[in-house]
C-alpha positions in Angstrom: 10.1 9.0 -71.6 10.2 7.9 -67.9 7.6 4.2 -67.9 7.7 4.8 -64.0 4.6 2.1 -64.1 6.9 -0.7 -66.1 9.8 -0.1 -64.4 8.2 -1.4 -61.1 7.0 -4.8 -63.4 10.5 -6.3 -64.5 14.1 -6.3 -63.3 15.5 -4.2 -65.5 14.1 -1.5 -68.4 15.7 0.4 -70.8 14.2 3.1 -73.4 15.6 4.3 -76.0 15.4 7.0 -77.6 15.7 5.6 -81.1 17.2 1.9 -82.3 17.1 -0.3 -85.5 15.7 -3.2 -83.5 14.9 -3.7 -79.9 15.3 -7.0 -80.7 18.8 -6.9 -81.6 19.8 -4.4 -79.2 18.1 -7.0 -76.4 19.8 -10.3 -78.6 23.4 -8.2 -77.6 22.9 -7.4 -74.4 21.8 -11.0 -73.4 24.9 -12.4 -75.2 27.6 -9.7 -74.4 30.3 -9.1 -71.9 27.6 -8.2 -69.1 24.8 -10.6 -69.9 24.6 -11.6 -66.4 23.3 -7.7 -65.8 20.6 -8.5 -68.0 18.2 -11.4 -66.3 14.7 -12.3 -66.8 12.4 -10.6 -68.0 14.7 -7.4 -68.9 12.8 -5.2 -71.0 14.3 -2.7 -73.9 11.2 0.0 -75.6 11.4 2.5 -78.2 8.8 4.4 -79.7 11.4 5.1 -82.7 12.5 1.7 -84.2 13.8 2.3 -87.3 15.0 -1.2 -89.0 11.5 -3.3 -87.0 10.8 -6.8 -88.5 7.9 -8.8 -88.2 7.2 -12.6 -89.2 7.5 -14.1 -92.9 10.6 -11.5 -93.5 8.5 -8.3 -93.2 9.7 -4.7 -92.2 7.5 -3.8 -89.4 8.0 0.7 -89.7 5.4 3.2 -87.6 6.0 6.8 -87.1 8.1 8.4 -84.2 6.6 8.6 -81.3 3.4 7.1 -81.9 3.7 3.0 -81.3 5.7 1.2 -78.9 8.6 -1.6 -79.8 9.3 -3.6 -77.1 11.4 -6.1 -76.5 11.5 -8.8 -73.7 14.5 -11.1 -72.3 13.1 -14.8 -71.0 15.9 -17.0 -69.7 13.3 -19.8 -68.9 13.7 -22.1 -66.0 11.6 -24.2 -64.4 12.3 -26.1 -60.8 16.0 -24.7 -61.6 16.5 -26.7 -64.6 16.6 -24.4 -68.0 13.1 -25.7 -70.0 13.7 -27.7 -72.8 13.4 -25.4 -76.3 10.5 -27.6 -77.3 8.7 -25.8 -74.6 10.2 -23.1 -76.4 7.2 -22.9 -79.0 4.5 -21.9 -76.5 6.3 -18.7 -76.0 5.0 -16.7 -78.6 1.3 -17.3 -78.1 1.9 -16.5 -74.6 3.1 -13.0 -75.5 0.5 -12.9 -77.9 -2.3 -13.7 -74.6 -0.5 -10.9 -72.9 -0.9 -8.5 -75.4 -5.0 -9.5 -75.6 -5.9 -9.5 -72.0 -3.5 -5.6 -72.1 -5.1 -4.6 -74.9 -8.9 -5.6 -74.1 -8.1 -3.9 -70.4 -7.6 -0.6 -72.3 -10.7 -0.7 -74.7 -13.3 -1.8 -71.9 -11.8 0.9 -69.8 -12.0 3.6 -72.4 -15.9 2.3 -73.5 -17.0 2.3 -69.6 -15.9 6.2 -69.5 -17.6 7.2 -72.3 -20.7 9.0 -71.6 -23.6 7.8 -74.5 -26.4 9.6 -75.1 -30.1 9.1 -74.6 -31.4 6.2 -77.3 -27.8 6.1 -78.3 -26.3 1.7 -78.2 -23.1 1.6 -76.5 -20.3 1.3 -78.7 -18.7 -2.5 -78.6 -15.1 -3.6 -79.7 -14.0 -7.4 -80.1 -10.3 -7.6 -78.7 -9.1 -10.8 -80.1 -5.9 -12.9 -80.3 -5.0 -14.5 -84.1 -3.1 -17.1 -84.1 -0.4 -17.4 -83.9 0.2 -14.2 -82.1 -1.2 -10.7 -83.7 -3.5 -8.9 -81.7 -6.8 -7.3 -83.2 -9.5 -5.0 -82.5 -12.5 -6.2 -84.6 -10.4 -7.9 -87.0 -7.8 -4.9 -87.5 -4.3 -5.6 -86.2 -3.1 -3.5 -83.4 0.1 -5.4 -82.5 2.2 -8.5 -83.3 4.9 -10.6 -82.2 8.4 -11.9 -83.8 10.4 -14.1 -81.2 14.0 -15.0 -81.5 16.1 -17.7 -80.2 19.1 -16.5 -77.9 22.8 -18.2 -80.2 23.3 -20.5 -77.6 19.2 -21.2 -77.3 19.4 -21.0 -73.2 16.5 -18.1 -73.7 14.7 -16.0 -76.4 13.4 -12.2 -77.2 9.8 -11.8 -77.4 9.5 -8.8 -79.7 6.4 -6.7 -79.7 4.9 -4.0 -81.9 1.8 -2.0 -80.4 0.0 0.7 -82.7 -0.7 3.5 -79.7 -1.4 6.5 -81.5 -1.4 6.4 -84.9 -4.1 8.0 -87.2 -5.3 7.1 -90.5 -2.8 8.3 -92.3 -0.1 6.5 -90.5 -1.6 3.1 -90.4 0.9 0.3 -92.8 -1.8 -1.2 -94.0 -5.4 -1.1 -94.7 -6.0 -3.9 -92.0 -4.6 -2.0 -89.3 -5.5 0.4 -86.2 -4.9 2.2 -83.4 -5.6 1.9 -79.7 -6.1 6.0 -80.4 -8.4 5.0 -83.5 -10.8 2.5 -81.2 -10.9 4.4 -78.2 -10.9 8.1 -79.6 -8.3 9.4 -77.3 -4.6 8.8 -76.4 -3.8 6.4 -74.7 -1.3 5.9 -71.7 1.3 4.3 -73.4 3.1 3.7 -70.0 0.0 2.0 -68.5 -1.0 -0.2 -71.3 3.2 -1.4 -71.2 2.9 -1.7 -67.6 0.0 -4.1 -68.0 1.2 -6.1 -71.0 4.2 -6.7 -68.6 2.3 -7.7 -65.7 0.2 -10.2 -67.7 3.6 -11.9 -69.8 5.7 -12.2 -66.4 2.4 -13.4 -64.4 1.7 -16.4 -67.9 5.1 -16.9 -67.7 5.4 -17.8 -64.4 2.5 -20.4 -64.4 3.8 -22.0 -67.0 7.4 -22.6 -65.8 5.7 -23.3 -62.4 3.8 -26.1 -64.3 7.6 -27.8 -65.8 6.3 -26.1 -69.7 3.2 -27.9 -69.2 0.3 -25.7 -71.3 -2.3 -27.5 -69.6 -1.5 -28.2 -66.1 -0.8 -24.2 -65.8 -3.9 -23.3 -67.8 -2.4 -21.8 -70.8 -3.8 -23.9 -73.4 -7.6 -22.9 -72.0 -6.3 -18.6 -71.6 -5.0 -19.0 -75.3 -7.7 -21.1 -76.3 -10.6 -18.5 -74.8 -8.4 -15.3 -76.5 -8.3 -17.1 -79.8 -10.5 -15.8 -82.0 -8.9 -17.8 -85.1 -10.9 -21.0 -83.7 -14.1 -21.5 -84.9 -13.6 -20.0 -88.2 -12.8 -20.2 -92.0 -9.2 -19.9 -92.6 -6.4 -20.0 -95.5 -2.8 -20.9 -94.1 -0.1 -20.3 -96.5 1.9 -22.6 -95.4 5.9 -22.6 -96.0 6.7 -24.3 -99.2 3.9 -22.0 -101.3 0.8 -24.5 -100.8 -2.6 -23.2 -99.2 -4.6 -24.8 -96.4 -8.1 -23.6 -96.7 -10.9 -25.3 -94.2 -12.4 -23.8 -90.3 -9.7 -23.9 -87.6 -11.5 -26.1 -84.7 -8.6 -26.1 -82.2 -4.9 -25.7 -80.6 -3.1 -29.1 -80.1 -1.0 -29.2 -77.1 2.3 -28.0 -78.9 0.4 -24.8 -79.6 -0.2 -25.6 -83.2 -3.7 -24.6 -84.9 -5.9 -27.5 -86.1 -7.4 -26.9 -89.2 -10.2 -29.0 -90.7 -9.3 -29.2 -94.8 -12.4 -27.9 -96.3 -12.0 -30.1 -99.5 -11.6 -33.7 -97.5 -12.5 -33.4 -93.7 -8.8 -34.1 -92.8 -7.5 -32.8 -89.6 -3.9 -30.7 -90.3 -2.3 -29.8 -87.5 -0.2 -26.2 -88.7 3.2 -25.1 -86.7 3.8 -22.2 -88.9 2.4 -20.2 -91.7 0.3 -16.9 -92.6 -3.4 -17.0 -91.7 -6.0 -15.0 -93.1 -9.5 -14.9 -91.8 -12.0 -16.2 -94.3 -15.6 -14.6 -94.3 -18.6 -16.2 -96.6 
């Protein structure tokens, strides 16, 4: 596969044919003899990953040739200084925005070519972010993120899983989909990369232009907007075993998800931990 559209977005792209992990090809290449080849923003794919991962420890497996892995190097740096890693945290959700606006871009454009019949409603699709960073299509996951810290923690690897063209019987779980599934045809898997690209270099450079600052580069308000976690009934299991159950009202400037307890009104303010999607 040739990505001629992605290859114009980043510095440096690399498919292959098949891997265990982008991630750990990328992690190698960024720490290896000729990590200066690889800069910012160098970008691995495969649409044959065979040892994927995905957050809380789970395998993350799709059938050859019909998602995308993809893998992206940030070496951070803002007015030529490396950002601090407790900007570091930000990253993910950024990715996660990326994915979204990439995502949405490919559903509206599919829905405005369809032709609908007379007394027929135009079909609708809610392209959502939920938090901290899985992407769905009227609450079925189409893509997710796992980031990793570089060893010496001067950059990460924003990994990222998209469902392209999988059918029914290829989905990992009942709460998945397809970008094929919602929009009835196959997509251009080099044109939805190229986008998702475009929008995680374009995030990431307002945010390093803004010193890591989430709300002076507008960040907070894009994940905010994409988020459709806020606003409603969540459990987080959070690490340790416990459960948070109450309605998730906002993102605190570090990026973590504000959820009111539904059993005492308390504010928590959750870093990490699995969400699910309440609905009464």
């Amino acid at each position: 596969m040739e990505f001629p559209l992605s290859r114009e977005v980043v510095p440096r792209f690399e498919y292959l044919a098949e891997t265990g992990s982008t991630n750990d090809a990328l992690v190698a290449h960024a720490t290896g003899e000729d990590a200066a080849a690889w800069p910012d923003l160098s970008t691995v794919v495969t649409d044959n990953q065979t040892r994927g991962r995905g957050r809380m420890g789970r395998t993350w497996l799709a059938p050859t040739g019909k998602s995308l892995a993809i893998s992206v190097l940030l070496r951070p740096v803002s007015g030529a200084v490396p950002l601090p890693t407790s900007h570091f945290g930000w990253f993910p959700l950024l990715a996660g925005a990326a994915m979204t606006r990439a995502v949405r871009e490919v559903v509206e454009a599919s829905l405005a070519a369809r032709v609908v019949g007379p007394g027929e409603d135009a079909p609708r699709h809610e392209v959502t972010l939920k938090w901290p960073n899985d992407v769905l299509i009227d609450g079925y996951k189409v893509s997710g993120v796992l980031s990793e810290l570089l060893p010496d923690a001067r950059g990460l690897v924003i990994g990222t899983g998209l469902n392209v063209s999988l059918d029914e019987h290829d989905l990992p779980t009942l709460t998945s989909t397809s970008l094929m599934l919602v929009t009835g045809s196959l997509p251009d898997a080099d044109a939805v990369l190229a986008r998702y690209l475009t929008e995680l270099r374009n995030l990431t450079g307002d945010f390093l232009a803004a010193g890591g600052d989430p709300v002076r580069s507008g960040l907070l308000q894009t994940v905010t907007e994409l988020c459709g976690t806020l606003g409603g009934v969540v459990r987080v299991e959070l690490p340790g075993g416990t459960d948070l159950v109450g309605t998730a009202i906002a993102l605190d400037d570090s990026g973590r998800l504000i959820v009111e307890d539904q059993t005492n009104g308390d504010l928590q303010a959750v870093a990490a931990g699995d969400v699910t999607h309440l609905r009464y």
